[in-house]
GUKOL-747052 format. One line per field, with one value per residue: residue in three letters; x, z, y of N, C-alpha, C in turn. Coordinates in nm, 2 decimals, always signed. Each point is the difference from the previous one (the first is absolute). Example, Ala and Ser with C-alpha at 12.3 -4.5 7.8 and 13.67 -1.06 7.14 Angstrom:
rokol (ALA SER)
n.c1 (+1.32 -0.04)
n.c3 (+0.78 -0.07)
n.c2 (-0.57 +0.11)
ca.c1 (-0.09 +0.09)
ca.c3 (+0.00 +0.00)
ca.c2 (+0.12 +0.11)
c.c1 (+0.09 -0.08)
c.c3 (+0.00 +0.08)
c.c2 (+0.12 +0.11)
//
This chain:
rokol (UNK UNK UNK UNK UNK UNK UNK UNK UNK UNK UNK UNK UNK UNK UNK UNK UNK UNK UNK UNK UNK UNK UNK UNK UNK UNK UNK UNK UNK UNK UNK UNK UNK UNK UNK UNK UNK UNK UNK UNK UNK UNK UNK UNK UNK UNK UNK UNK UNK UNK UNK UNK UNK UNK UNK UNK UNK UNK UNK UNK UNK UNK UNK UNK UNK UNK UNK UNK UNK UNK UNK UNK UNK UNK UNK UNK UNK UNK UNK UNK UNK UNK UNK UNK UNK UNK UNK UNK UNK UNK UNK UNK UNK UNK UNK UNK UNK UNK UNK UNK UNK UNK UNK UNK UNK UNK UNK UNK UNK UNK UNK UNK UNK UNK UNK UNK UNK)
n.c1 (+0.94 +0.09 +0.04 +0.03 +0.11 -0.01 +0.02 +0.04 +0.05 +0.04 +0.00 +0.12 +0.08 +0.09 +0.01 -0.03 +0.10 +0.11 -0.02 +0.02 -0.11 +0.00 +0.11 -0.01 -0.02 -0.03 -0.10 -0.13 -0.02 +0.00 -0.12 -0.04 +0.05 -0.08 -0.11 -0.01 -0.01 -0.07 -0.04 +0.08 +0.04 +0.13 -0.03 -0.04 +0.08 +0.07 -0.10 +0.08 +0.09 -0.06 -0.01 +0.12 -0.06 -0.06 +0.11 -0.06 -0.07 -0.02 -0.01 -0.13 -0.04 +0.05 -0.07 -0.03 +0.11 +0.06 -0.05 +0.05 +0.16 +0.01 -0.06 +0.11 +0.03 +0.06 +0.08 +0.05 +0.07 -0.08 -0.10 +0.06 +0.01 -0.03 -0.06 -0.02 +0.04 -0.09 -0.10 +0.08 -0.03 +0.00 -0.09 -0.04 +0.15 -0.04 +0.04 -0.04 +0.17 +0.08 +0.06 -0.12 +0.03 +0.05 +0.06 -0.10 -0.04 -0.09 -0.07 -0.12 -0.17 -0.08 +0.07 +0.02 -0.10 +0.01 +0.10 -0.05 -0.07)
n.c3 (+1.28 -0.07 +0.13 +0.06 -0.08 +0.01 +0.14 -0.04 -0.12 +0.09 +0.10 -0.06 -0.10 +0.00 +0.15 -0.02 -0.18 +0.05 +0.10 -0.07 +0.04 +0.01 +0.06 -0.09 -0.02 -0.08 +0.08 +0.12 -0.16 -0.05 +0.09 -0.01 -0.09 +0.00 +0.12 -0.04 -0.06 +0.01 +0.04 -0.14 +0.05 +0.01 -0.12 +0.07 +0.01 +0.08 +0.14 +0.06 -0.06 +0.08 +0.18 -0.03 -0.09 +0.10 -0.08 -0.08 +0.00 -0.09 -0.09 -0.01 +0.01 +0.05 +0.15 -0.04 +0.01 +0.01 -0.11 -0.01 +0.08 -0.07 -0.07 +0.03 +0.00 -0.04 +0.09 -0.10 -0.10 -0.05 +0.07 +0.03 -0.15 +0.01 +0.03 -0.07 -0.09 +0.07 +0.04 -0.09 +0.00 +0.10 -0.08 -0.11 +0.03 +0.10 -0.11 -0.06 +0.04 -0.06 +0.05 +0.04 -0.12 +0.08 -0.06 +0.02 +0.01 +0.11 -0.08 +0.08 -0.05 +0.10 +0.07 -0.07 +0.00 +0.16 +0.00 -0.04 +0.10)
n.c2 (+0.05 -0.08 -0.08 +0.14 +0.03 -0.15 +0.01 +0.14 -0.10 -0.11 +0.08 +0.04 -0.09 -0.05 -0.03 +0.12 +0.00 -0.11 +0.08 +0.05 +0.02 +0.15 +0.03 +0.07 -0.10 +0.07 +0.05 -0.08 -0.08 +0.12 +0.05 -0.13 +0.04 +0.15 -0.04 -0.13 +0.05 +0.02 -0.06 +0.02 +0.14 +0.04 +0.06 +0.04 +0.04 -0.11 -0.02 +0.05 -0.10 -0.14 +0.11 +0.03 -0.14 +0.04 +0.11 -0.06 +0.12 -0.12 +0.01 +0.04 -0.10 +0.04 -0.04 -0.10 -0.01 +0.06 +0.00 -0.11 +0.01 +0.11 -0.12 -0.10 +0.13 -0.07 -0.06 +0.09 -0.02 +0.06 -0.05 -0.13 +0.03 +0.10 -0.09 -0.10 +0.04 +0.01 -0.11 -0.04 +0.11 -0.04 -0.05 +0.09 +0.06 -0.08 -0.04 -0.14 -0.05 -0.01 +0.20 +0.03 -0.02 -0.08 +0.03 -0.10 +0.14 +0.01 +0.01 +0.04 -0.09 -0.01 -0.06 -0.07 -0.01 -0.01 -0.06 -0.07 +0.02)
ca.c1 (-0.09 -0.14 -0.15 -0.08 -0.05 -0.07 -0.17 -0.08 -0.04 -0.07 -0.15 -0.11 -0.08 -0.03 -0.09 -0.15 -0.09 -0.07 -0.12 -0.11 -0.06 -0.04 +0.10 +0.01 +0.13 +0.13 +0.09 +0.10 +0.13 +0.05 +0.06 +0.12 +0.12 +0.15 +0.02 +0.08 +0.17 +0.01 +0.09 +0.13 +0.05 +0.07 +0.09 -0.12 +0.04 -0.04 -0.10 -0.07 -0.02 -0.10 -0.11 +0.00 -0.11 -0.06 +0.02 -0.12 -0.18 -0.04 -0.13 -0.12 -0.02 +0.18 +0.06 -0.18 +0.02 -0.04 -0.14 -0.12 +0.01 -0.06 -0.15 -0.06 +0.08 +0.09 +0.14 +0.11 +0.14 +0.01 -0.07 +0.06 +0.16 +0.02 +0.01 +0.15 +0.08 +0.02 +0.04 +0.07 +0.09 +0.17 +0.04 -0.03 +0.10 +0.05 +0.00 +0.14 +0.00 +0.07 +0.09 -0.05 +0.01 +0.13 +0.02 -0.05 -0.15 -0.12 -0.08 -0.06 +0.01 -0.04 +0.12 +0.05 -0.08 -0.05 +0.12 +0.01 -0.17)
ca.c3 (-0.05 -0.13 +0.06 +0.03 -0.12 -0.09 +0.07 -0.05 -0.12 +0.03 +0.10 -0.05 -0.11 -0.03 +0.08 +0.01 -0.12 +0.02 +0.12 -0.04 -0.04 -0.13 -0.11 -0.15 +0.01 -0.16 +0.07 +0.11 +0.00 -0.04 +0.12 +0.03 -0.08 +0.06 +0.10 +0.01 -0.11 +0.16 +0.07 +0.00 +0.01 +0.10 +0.06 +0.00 -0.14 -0.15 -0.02 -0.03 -0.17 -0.01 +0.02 -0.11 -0.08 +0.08 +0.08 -0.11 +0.00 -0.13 -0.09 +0.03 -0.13 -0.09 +0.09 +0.00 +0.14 +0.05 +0.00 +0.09 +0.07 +0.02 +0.04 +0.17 +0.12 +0.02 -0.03 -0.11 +0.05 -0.08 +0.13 +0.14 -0.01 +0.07 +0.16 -0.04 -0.01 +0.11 +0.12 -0.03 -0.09 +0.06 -0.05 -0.12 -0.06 +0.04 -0.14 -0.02 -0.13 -0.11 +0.10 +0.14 -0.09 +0.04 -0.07 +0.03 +0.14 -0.08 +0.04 -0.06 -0.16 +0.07 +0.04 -0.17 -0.05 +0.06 -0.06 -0.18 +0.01)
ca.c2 (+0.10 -0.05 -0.04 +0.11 +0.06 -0.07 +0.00 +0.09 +0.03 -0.17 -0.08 +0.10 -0.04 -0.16 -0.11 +0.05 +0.00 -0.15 -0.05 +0.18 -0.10 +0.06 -0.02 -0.16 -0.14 +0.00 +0.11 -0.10 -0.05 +0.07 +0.03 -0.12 +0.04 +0.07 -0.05 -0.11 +0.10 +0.12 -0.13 -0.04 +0.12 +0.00 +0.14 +0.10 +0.08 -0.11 +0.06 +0.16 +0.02 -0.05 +0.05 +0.16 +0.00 +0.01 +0.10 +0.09 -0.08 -0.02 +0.09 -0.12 -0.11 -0.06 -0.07 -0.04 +0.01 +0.10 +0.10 -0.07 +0.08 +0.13 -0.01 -0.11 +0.07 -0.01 +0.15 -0.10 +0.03 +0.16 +0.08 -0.03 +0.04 +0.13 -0.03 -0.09 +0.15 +0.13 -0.07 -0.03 +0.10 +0.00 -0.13 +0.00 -0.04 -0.11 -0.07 -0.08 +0.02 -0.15 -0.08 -0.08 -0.14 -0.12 -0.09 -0.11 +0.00 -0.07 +0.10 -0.03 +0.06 +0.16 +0.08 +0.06 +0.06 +0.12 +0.08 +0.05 +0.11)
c.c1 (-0.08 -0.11 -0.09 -0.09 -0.03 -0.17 -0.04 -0.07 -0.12 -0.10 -0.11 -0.10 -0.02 -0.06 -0.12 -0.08 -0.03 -0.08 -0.15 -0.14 -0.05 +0.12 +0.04 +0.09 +0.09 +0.12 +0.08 +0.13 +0.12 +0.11 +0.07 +0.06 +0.10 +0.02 +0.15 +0.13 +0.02 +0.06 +0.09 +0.06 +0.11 +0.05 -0.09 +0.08 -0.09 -0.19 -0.03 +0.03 -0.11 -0.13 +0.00 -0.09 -0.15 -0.04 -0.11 -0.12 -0.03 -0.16 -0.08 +0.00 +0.20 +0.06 -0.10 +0.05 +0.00 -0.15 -0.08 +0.02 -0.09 -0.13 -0.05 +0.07 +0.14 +0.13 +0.09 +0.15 +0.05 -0.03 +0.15 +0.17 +0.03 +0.03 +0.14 +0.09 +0.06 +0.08 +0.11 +0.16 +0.16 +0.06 -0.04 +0.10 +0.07 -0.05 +0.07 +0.10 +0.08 +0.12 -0.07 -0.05 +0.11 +0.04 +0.01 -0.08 -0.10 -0.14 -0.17 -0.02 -0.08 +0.18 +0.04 -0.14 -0.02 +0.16 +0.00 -0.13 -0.09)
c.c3 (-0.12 +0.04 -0.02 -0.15 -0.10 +0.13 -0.03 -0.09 -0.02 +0.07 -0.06 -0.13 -0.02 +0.04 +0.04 -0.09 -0.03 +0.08 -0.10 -0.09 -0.21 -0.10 -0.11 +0.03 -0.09 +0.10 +0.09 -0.04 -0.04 +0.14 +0.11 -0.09 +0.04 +0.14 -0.02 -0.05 +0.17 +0.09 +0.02 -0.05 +0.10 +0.04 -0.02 -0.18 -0.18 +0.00 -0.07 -0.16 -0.06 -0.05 -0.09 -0.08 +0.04 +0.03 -0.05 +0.04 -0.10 -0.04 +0.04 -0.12 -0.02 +0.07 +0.08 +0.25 +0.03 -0.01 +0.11 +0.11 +0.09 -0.01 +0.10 +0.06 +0.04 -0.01 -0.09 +0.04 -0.06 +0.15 +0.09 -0.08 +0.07 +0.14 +0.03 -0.03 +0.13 +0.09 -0.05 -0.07 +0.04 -0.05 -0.11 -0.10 +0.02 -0.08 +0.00 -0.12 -0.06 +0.13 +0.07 -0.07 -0.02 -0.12 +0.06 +0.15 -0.16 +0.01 -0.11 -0.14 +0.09 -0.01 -0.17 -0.05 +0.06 -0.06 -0.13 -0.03 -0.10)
c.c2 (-0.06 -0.09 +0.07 +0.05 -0.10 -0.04 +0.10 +0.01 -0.12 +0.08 +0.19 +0.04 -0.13 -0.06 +0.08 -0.01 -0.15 -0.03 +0.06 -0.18 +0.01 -0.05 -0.10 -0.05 +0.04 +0.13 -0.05 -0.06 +0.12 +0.02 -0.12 -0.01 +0.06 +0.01 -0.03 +0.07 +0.14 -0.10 -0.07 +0.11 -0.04 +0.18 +0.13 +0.09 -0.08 -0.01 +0.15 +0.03 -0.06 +0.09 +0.11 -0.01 +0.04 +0.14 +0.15 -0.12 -0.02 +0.07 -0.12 -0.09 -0.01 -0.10 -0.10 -0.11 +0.14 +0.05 -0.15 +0.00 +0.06 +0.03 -0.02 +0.10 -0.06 +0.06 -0.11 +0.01 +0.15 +0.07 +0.00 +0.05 +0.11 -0.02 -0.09 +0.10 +0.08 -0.10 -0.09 +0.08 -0.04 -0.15 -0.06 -0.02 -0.17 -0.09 -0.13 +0.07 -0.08 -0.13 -0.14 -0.14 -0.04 -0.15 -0.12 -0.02 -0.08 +0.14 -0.04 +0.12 +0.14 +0.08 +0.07 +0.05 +0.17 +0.09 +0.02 +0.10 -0.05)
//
């Protein structure tokens, strides 16, 4: 299922607002940024603390991706949380948690970063 809920978030904002010709580069890279952080998600829960930031439509001028966004029509990640939410609900609790760090696995710095939020 986090295939599922990290192509939701990839082919509905991200890879449309990198194809989008208008879009400022200072934004494109914003968004191959967290691309790349959406991509190394392993547990839909540990996303959906991600996405919780997302969960209010910022004021105009407070969020300068979003309002550009939203110029070019585009949908952000404030548009698609509600939808992530619904279609995800049964798996929002599925979190790492300390246990699933084995004294001497190896793990990347995504793995400790997405757990420390």
């Amino acid at each position: 299922m986090i295939e599922i809920a990290r192509d939701l978030i990839v082919t509905e904002v991200d890879d449309v607002a990198l194809r989008h010709p208008n879009l400022p580069q200072n934004i494109k890279n914003k968004v191959r940024s967290t691309k790349q952080l959406i991509e190394h998600f392993k547990k839909i829960g540990d996303l959906y603390e991600y996405m919780k930031r997302f969960r209010s439509i910022p004021e105009h001028g407070h969020d300068e991706t979003y309002d550009s966004f939203k110029e070019l029509g585009l949908k952000a990640y404030e548009d698609i949380y509600p939808i992530f939410e619904e279609k995800f609900k049964y798996y929002l609790n599925d979190i790492t948690t300390l246990d699933e760090f084995v004294i001497g696995g190896t793990y990347t710095s995504w793995d400790i970063s997405i757990f420390s939020k």
